[in-house]
KEKE-3310 file (N, C-alpha, C; in steps of 0.2 Angstrom, whole numbers, plus 5000, padded with zeros to 4 digits):
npx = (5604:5606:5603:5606:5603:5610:5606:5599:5594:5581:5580:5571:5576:5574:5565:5563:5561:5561:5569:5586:5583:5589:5592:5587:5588:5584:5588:5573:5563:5551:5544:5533:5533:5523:5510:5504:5497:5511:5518:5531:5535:5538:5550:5560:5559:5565:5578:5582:5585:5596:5594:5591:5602:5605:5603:5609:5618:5621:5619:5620:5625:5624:5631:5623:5621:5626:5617:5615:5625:5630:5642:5654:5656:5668:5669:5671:5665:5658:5670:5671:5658:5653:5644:5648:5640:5637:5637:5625:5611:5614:5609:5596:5580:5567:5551:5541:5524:5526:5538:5544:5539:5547:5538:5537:5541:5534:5528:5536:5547:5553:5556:5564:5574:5578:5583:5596:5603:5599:5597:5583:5576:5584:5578:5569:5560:5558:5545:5539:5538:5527:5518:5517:5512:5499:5498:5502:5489:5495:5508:5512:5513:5513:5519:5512:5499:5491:5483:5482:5485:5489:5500:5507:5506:5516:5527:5528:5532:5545:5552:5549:5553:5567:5585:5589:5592:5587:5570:5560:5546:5536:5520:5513:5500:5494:5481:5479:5467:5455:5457:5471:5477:5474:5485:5495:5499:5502:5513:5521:5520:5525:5538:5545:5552:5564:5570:5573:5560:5553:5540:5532:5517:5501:5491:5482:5478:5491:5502:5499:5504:5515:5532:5536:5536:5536:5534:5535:5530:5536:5546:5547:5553:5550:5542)
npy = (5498:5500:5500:5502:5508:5511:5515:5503:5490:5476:5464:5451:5441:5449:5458:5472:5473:5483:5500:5510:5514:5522:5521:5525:5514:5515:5509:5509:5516:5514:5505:5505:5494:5495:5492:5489:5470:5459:5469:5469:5470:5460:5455:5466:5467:5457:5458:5468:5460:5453:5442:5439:5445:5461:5467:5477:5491:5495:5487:5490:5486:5490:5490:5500:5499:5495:5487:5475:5464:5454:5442:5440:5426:5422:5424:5439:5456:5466:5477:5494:5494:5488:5479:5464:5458:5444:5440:5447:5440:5439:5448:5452:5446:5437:5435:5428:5422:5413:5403:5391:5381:5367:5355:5342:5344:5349:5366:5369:5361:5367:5381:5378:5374:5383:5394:5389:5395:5408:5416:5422:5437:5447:5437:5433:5417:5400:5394:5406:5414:5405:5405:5421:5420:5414:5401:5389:5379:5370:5365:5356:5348:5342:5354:5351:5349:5361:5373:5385:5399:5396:5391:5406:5410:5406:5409:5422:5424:5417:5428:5439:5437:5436:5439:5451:5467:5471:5467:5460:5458:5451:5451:5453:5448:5438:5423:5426:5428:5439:5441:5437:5446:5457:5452:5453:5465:5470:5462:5473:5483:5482:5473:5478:5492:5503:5495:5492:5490:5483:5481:5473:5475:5477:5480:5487:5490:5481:5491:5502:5509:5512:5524:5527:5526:5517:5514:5502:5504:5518:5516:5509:5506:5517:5516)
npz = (5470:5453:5436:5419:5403:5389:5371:5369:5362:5355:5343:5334:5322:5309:5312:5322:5341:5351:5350:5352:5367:5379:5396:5414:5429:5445:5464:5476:5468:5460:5443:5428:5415:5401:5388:5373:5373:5365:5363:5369:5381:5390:5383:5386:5398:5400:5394:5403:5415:5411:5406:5391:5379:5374:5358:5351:5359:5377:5391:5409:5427:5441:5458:5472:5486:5500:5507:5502:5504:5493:5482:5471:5461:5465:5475:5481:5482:5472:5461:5465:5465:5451:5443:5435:5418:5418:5430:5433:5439:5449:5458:5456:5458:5447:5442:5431:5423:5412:5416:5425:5437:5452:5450:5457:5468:5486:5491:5502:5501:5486:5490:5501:5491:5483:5491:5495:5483:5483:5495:5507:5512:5528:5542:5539:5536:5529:5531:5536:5525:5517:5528:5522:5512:5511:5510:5521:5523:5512:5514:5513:5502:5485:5473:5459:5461:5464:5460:5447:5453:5464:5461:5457:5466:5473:5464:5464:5481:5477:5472:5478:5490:5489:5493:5487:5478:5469:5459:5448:5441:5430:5424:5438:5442:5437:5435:5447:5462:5468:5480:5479:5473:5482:5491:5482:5482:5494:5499:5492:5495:5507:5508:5499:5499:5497:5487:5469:5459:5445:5435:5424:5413:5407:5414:5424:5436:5444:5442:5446:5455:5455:5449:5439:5422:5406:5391:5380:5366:5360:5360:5345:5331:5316:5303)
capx = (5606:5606:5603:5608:5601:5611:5605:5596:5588:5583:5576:5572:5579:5574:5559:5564:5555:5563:5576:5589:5579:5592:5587:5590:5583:5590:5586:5568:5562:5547:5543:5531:5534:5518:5511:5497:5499:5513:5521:5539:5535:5542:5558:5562:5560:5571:5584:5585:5587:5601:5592:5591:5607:5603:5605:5612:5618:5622:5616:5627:5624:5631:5629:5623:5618:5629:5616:5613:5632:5630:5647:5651:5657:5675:5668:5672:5662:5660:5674:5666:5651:5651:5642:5649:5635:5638:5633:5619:5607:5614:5608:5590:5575:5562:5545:5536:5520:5532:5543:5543:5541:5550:5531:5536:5543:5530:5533:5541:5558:5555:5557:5570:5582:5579:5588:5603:5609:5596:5594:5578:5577:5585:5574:5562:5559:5554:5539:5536:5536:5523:5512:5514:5508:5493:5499:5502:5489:5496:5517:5518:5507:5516:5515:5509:5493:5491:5478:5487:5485:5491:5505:5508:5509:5524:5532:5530:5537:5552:5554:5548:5559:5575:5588:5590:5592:5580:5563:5558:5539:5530:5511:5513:5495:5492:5479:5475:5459:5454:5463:5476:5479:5478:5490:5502:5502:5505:5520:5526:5523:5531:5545:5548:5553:5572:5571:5572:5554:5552:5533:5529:5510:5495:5483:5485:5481:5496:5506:5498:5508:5522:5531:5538:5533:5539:5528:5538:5529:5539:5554:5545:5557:5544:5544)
capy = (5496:5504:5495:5507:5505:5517:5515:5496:5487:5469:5461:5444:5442:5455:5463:5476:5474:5492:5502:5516:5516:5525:5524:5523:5511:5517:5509:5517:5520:5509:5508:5501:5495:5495:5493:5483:5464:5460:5475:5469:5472:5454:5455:5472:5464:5449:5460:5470:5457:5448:5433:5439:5448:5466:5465:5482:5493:5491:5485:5490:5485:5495:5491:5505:5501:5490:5482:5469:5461:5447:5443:5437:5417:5425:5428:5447:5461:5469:5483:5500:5494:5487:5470:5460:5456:5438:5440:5452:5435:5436:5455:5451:5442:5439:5432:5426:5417:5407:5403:5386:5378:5362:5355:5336:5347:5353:5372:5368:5359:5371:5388:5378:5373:5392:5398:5386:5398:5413:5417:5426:5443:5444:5437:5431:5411:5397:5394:5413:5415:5401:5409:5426:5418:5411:5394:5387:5372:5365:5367:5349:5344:5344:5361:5351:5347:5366:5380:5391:5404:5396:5393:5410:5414:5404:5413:5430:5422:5416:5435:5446:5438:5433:5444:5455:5473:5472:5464:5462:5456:5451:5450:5448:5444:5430:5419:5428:5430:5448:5442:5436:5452:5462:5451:5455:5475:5472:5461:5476:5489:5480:5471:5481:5497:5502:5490:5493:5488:5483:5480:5471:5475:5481:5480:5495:5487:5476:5494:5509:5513:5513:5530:5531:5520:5516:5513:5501:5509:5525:5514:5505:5510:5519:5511)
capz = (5463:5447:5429:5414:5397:5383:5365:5368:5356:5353:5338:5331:5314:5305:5317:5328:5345:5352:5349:5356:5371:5385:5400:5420:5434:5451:5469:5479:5464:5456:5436:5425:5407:5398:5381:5371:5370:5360:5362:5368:5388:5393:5380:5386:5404:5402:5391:5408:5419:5407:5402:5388:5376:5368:5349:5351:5364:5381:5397:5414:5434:5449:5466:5474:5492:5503:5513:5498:5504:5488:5481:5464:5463:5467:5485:5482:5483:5463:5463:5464:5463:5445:5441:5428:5419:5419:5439:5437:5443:5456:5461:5452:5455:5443:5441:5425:5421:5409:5420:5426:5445:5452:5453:5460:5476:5490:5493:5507:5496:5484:5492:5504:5488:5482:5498:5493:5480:5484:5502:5507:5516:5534:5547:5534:5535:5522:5536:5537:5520:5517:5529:5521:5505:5515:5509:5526:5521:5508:5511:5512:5497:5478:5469:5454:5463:5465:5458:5445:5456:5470:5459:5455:5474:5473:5460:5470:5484:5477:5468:5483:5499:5489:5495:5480:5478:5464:5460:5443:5441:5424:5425:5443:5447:5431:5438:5454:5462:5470:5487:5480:5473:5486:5494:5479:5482:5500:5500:5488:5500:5516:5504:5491:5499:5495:5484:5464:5457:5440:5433:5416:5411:5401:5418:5431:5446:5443:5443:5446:5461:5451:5450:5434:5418:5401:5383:5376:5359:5359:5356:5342:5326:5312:5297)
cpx = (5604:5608:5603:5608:5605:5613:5603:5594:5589:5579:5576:5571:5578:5569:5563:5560:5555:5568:5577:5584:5586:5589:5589:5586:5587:5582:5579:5564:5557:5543:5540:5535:5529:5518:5505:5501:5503:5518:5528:5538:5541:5549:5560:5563:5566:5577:5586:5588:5593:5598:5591:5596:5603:5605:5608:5612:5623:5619:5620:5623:5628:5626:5629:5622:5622:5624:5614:5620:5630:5637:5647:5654:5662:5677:5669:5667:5661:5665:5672:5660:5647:5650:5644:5641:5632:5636:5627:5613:5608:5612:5600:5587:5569:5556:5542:5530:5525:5534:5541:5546:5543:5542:5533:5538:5536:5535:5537:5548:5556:5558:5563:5575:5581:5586:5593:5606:5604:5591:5588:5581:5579:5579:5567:5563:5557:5546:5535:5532:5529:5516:5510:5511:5501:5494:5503:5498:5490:5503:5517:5515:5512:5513:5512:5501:5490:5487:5484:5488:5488:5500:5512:5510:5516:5530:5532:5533:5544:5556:5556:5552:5566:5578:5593:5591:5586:5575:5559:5554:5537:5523:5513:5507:5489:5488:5476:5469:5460:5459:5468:5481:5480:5485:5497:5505:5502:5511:5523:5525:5528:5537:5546:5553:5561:5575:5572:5565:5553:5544:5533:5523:5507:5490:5488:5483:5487:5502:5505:5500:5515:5523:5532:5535:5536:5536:5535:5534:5532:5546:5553:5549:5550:5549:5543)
cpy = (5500:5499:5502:5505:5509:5511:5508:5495:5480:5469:5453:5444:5448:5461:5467:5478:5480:5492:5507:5519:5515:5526:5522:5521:5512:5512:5512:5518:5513:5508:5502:5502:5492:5495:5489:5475:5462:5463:5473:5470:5466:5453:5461:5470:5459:5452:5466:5467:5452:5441:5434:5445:5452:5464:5469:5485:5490:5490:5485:5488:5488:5493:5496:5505:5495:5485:5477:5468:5453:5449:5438:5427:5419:5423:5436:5450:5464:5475:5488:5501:5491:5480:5468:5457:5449:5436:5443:5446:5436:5441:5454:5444:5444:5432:5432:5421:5410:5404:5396:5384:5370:5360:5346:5339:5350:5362:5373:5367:5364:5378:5384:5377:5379:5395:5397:5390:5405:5414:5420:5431:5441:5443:5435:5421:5407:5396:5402:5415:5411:5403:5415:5425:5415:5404:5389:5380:5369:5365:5363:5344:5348:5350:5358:5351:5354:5371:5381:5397:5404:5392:5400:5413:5410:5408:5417:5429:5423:5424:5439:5444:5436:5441:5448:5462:5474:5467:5466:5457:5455:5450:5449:5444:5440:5427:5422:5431:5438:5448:5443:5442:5460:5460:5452:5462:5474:5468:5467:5481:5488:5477:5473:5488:5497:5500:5495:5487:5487:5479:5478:5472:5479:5482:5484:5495:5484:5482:5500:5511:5513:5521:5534:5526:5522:5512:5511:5504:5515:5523:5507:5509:5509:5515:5515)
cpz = (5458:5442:5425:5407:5393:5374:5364:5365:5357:5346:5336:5323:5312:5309:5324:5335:5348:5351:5349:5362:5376:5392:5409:5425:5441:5460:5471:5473:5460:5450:5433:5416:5403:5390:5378:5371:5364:5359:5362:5375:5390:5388:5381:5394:5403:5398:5400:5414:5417:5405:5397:5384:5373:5360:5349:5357:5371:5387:5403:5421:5438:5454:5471:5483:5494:5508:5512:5499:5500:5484:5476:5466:5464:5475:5486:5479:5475:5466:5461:5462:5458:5446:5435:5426:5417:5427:5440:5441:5448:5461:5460:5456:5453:5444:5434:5425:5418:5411:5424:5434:5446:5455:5456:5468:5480:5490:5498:5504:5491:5486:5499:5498:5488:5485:5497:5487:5478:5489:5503:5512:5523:5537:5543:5534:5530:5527:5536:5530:5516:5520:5525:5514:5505:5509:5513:5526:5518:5508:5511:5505:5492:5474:5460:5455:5466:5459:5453:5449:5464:5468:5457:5462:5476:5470:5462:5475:5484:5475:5474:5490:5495:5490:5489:5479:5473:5462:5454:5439:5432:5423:5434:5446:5440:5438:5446:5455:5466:5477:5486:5478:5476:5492:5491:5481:5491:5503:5495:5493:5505:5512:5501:5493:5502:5492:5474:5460:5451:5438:5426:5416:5408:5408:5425:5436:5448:5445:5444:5452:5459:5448:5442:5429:5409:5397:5380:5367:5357:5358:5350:5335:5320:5306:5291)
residu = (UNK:UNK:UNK:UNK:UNK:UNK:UNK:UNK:UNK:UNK:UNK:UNK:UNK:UNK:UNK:UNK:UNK:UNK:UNK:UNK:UNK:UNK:UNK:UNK:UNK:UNK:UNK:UNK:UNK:UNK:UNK:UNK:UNK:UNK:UNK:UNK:UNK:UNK:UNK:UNK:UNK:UNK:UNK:UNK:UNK:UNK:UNK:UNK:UNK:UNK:UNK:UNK:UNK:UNK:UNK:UNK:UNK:UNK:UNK:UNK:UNK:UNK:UNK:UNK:UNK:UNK:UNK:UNK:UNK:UNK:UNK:UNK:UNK:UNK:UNK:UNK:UNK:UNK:UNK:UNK:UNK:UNK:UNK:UNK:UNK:UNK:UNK:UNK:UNK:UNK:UNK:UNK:UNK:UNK:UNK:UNK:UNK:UNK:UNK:UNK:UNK:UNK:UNK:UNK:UNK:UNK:UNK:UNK:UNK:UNK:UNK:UNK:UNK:UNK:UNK:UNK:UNK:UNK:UNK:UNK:UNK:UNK:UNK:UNK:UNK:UNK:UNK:UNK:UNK:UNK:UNK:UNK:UNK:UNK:UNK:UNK:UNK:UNK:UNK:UNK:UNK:UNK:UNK:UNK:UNK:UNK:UNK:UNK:UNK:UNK:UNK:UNK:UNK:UNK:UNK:UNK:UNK:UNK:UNK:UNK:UNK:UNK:UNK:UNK:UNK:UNK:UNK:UNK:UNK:UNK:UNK:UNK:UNK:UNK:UNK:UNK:UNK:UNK:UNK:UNK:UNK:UNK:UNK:UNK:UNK:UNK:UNK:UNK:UNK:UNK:UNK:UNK:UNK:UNK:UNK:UNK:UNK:UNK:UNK:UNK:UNK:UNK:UNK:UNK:UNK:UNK:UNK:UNK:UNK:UNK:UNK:UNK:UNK:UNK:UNK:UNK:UNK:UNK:UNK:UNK:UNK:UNK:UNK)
# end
C-alpha cells in the first residue's frame, strides 16, 4: 500500500497544527512520527489514516500489493490500485489510547464482532489471537473489568491481526508493563513485516526500530 501526502496541512480555527508537509508512506517500509507533547503526532496520525479531513492539501491511497484482496462496498477491487478515500478504513487499521473498546463484551465477542467487518490475518484465529496477547485467562470475563494495560493488549490485537496492508499505531505501549512491551515489539516483528507501519510517539522504545521518522516540528508554520 502506498498513502501520499502533497502539501498537507490541518489546523483548528485559526492554529496551524502543520503544514505543506509532502510526503510518501510505501509498503515494507516502517515510520515514526515524533515530537514533543502536543506537538500534532496524533492529528497528523488520524489526518493519514482519514479519520480526520486535511484543511489543505491532499491525501491519496494506492493499493500496491495484491495479497491484501479487500474490496470496496461495490465488491470490486479499486481500479488501478486507487482507493477512494471514503474506503481507505477499509485498507487501515489503527490503534489509539483514545479510542474507545465495546467494555460490556468479553474479548472473546469483541474481537469476534471485529472479524465481522475486519477479518484477521490468514490462518490467524480469535482464540490464537487471545493467546498471542497472553490473555487466554480472562477471554470470557468483561473487558471493563480489565487492567488498562490489559486493555491496551486489546487494542493492538485488534490493530496488529486485522487483515490490513497497513498498521497505524499511536502510543502503542500506553499502559504497558515492561512484558507487555516486549510483547508489542514482537508482534511487529512476526506481524508487521510487508506490512506498512505507522508509529505515533515521543518514547523510542515504542519506535526505534523504525526506519524512517517524521518531526512533526519541521512542519510547524514560523510565525
Amino acid at each position: 500500500m502506498k498513502i501520499t501526502l502533497t502539501d498537507a496541512g490541518k489546523r483548528f480555527n485559526l492554529d496551524w497544527i502543520f503544514r505543506h508537509l509532502s510526503y510518501t508512506f510505501i509498503s515494507g517500509q516502517s515510520y515514526a512520527i515524533t515530537g514533543p507533547n502536543g506537538s500534532g503526532k496524533s492529528t497528523l496520525l488520524q489526518v493519514i489514516a482519514g479519520a480526520m479531513a486535511a484543511s489543505e492539501g491532499k491525501v491519496e491511497y494506492e493499493l500496491t500489493d495484491d495479497r491484501w484482496p479487500l474490496a470496496d462496498p461495490a465488491g470490486q477491487l479499486p481500479a488501478n490500485g486507487h482507493i477512494q478515500s471514503q474506503n481507505a478504513y477499509r485498507y487501515l487499521s489503527f490503534s489509539a489510547p483514545y479510542m474507545e473498546l465495546l467494555e460490556e463484551m468479553t474479548v472473546t465477542e469483541f474481537l469476534s464482532f471485529h472479524q465481522t467487518f475486519k477479518p484477521f490475518i490468514s490462518k490467524v484465529s480469535t482464540e490464537k489471537v487471545i493467546d498471542l496477547v497472553q490473555l487466554k485467562n480472562a477471554a470470557h470475563k468483561q473487558i471493563r473489568y480489565y487492567s488498562s494495560g490489559m486493555k491496551q493488549r486489546v487494542q493492538l490485537a485488534q490493530a496488529i491481526f486485522s487483515s490490513t496492508p497497513a498498521v497505524l499505531l499511536d502510543e502503542p505501549c500506553t499502559n504497558l508493563d515492561a512484558d507487555g512491551i516486549v510483547l508489542y515489539r514482537q508482534l511487529i516483528k512476526e506481524y508487521g513485516t510487508g506490512r506498512l507501519i505507522i508509529i505515533s510517539s515521543n518514547d523510542a522504545q515504542e519506535y526505534d526500530f523504525c526506519e524512517e521518522r517524521i518531526d512533526v516540528m519541521k512542519y510547524k508554520p514560523r510565525a
